[in-house]
PAVEXVEX-246950 format. One record per atom (N, C-alpha, C, O): residue in one letter; x, y, z; residue number from 1; atom name. Coordinates in steps of 0.2 Angstrom, whole numbers. Each point is the difference from the previous one (the first is absolute). Example, Ala and Ser with C-alpha at 12.3 -4.5 7.8 and 13.67 -1.06 7.14 Angstrom:
! residues 2
["a",[66,-28,39],1,"N"]
["a",[-4,6,0],1,"CA"]
["a",[4,6,0],1,"C"]
["a",[5,-1,3],1,"O"]
["s",[-7,6,-7],2,"N"]
["s",[4,6,1],2,"CA"]
["s",[-4,5,3],2,"C"]
["s",[3,6,1],2,"O"]
END
This chain:
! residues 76
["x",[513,-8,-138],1,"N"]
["x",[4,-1,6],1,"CA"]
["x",[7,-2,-2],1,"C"]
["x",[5,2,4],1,"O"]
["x",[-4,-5,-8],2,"N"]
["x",[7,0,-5],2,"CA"]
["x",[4,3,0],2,"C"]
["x",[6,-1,2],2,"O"]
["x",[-10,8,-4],3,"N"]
["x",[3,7,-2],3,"CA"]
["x",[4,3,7],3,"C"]
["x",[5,3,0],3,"O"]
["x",[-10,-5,6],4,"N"]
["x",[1,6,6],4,"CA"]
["x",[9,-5,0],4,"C"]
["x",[5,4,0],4,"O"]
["x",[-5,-12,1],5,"N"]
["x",[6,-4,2],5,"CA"]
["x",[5,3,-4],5,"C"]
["x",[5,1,3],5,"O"]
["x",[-7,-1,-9],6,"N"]
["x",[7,2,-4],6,"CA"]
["x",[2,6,2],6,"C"]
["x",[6,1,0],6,"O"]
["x",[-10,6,2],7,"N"]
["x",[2,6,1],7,"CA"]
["x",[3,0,7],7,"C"]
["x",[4,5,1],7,"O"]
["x",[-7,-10,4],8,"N"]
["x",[3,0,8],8,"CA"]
["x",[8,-2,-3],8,"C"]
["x",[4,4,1],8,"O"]
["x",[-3,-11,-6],9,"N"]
["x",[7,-2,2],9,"CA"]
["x",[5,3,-5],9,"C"]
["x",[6,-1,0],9,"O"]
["x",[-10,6,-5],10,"N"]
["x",[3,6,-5],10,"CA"]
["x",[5,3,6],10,"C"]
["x",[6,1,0],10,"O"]
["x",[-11,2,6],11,"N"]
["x",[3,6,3],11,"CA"]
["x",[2,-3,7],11,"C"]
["x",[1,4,5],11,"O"]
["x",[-1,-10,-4],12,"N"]
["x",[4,-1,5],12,"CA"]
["x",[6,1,5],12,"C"]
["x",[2,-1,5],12,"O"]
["x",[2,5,-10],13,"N"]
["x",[4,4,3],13,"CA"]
["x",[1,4,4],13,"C"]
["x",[5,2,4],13,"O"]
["x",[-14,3,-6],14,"N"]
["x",[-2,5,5],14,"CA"]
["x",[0,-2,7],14,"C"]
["x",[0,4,4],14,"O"]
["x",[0,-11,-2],15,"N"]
["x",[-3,0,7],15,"CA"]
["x",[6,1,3],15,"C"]
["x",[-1,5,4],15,"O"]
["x",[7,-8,-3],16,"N"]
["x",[6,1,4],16,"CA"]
["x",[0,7,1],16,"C"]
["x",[2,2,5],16,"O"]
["x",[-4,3,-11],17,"N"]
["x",[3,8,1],17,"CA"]
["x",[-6,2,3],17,"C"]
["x",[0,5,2],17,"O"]
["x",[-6,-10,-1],18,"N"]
["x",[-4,6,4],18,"CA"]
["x",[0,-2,8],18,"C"]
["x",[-4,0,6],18,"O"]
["x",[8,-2,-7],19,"N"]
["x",[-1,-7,8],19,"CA"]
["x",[8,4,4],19,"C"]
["x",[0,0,7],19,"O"]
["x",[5,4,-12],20,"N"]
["x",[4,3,1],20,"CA"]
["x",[-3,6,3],20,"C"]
["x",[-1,1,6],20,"O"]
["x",[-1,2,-10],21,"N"]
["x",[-2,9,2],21,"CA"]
["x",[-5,-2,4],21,"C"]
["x",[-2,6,3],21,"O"]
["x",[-2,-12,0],22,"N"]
["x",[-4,-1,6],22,"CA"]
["x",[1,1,6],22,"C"]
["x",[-3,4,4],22,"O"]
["x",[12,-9,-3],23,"N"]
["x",[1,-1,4],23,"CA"]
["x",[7,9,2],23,"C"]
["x",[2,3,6],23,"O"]
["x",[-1,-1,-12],24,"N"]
["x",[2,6,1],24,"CA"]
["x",[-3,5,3],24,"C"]
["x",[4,5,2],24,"O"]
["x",[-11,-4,-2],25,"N"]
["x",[-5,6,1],25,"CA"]
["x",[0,-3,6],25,"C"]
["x",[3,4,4],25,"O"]
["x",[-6,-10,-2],26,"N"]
["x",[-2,0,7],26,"CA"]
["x",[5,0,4],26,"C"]
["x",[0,4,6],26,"O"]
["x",[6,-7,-8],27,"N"]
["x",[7,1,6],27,"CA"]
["x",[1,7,1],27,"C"]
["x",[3,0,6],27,"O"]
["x",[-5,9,-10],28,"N"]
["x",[2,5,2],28,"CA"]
["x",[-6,1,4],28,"C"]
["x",[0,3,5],28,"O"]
["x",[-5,-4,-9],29,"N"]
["x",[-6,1,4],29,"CA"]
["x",[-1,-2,8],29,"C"]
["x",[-5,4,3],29,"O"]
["x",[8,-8,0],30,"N"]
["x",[2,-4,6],30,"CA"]
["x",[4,7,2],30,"C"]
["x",[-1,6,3],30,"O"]
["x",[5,-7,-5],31,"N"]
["x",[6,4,3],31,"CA"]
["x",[-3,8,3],31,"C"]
["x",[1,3,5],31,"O"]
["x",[-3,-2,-11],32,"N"]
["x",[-1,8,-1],32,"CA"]
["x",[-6,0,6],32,"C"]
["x",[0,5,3],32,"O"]
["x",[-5,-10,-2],33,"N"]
["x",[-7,-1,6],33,"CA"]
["x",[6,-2,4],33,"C"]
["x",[3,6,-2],33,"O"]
["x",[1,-9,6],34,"N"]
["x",[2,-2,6],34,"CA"]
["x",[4,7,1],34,"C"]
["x",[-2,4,5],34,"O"]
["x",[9,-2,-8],35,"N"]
["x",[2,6,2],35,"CA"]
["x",[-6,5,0],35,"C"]
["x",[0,2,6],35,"O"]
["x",[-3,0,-8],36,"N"]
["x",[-8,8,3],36,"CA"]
["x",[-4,-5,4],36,"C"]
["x",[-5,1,1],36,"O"]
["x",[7,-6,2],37,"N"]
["x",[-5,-3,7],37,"CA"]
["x",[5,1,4],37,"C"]
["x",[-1,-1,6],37,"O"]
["x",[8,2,-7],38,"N"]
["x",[6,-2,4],38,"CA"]
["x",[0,7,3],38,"C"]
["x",[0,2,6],38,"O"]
["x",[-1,4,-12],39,"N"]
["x",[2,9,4],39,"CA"]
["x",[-8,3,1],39,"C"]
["x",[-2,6,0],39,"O"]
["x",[-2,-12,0],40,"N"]
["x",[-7,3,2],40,"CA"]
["x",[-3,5,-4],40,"C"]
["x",[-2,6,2],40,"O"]
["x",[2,-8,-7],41,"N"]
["x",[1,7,-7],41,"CA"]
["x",[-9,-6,-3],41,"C"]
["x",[1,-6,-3],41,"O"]
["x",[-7,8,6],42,"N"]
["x",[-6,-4,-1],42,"CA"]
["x",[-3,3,-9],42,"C"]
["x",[-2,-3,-5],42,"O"]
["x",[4,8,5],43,"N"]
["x",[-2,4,-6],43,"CA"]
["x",[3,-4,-5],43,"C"]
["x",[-5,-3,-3],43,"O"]
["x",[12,1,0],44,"N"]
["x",[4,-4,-3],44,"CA"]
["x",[-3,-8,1],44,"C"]
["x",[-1,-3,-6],44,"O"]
["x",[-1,2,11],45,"N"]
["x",[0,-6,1],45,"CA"]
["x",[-7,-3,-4],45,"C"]
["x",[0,-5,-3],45,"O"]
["x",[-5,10,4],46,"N"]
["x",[-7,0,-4],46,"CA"]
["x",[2,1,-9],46,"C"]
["x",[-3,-2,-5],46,"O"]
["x",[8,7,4],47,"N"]
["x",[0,0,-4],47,"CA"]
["x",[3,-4,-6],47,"C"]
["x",[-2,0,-6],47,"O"]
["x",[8,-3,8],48,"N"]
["x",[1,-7,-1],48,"CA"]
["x",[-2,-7,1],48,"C"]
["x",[3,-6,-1],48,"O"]
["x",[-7,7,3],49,"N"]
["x",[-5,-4,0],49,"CA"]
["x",[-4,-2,-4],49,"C"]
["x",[1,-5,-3],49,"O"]
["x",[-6,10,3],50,"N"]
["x",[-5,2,-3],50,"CA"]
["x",[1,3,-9],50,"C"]
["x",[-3,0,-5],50,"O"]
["x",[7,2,7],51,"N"]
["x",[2,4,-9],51,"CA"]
["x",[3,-4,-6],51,"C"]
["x",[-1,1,-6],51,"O"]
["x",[4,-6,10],52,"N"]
["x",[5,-2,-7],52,"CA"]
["x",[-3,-7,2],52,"C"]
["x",[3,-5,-3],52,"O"]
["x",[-7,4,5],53,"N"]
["x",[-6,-9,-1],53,"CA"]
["x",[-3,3,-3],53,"C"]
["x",[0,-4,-5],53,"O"]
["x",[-5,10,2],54,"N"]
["x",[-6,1,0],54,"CA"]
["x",[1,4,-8],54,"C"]
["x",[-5,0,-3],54,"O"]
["x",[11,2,1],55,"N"]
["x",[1,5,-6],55,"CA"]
["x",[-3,6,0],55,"C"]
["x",[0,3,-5],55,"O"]
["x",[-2,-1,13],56,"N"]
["x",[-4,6,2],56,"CA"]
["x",[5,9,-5],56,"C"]
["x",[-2,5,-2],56,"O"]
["x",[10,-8,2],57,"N"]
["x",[4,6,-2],57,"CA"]
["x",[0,0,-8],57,"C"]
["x",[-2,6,-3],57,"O"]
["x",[3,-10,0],58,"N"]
["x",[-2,-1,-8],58,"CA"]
["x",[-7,4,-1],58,"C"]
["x",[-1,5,-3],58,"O"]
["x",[-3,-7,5],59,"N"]
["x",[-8,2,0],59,"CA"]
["x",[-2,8,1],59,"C"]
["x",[-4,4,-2],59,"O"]
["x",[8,-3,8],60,"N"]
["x",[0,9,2],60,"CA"]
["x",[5,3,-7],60,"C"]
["x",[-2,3,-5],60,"O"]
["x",[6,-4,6],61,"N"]
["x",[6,2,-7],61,"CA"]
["x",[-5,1,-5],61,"C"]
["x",[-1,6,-2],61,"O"]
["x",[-2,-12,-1],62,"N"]
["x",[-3,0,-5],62,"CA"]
["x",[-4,4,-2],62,"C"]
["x",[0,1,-6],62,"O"]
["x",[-5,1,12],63,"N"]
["x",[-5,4,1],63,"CA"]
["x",[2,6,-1],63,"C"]
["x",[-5,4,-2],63,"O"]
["x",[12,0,5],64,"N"]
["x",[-1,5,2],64,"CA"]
["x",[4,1,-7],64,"C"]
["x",[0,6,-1],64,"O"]
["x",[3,-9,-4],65,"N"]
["x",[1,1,-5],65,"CA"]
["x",[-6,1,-6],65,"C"]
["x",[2,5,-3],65,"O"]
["x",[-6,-7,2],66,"N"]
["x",[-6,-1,-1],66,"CA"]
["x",[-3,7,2],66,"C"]
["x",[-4,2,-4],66,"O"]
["x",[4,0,7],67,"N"]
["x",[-1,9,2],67,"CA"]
["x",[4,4,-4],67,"C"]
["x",[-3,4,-4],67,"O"]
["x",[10,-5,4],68,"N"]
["x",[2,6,-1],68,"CA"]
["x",[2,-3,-9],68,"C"]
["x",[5,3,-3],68,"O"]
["x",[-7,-6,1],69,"N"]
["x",[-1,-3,-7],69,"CA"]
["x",[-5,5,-1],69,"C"]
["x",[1,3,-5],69,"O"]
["x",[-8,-2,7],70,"N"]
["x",[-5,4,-2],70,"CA"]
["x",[3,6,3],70,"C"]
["x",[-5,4,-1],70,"O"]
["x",[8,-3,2],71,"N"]
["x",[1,10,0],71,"CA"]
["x",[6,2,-5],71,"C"]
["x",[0,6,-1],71,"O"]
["x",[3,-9,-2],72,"N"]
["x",[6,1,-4],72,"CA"]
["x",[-3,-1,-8],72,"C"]
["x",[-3,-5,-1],72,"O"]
["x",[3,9,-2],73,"N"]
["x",[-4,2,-6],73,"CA"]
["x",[5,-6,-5],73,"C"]
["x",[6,-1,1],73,"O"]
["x",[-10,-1,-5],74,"N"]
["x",[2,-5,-5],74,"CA"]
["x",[2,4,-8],74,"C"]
["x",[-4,4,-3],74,"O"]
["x",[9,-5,2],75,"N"]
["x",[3,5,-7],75,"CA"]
["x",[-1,-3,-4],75,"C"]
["x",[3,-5,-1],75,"O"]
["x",[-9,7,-6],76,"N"]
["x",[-3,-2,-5],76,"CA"]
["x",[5,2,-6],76,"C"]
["x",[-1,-1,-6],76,"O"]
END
């Protein structure tokens, strides 16, 4: 238990920059949901929602990388 305290107050510096980039994502993320509710744009509105909470774009990305990794021949 020692260990975990000394590695929390080693890296305590992380927590301001992630409290940063928190309140950074959610402030555009607001934005970007009230403007596509503001021009009735539902498709946007679902998908900023939905996509950048859930990491649903990283995950399709990766996937579809992962495909075409298996059809491109590897040079021995």
């Amino acid at each position: 238990m020692e260990s975990f305290y000394h590695l929390v107050s080693a890296y305590a510096w992380l927590i301001p920059i992630f409290v940063v980039c928190a309140v950074w994502d959610v402030t555009w993320k607001l934005i970007g949901m009230w403007k596509a509710g503001r021009n009735n744009e539902l498709a946007w509105f679902i998908c900023i929602a939905i996509f950048n909470t859930m990491g649903i774009l990283p995950i399709i990305y990766l996937l579809l990388q992962k495909n075409d990794a298996k059809k491109t021949p590897v040079a021995e």
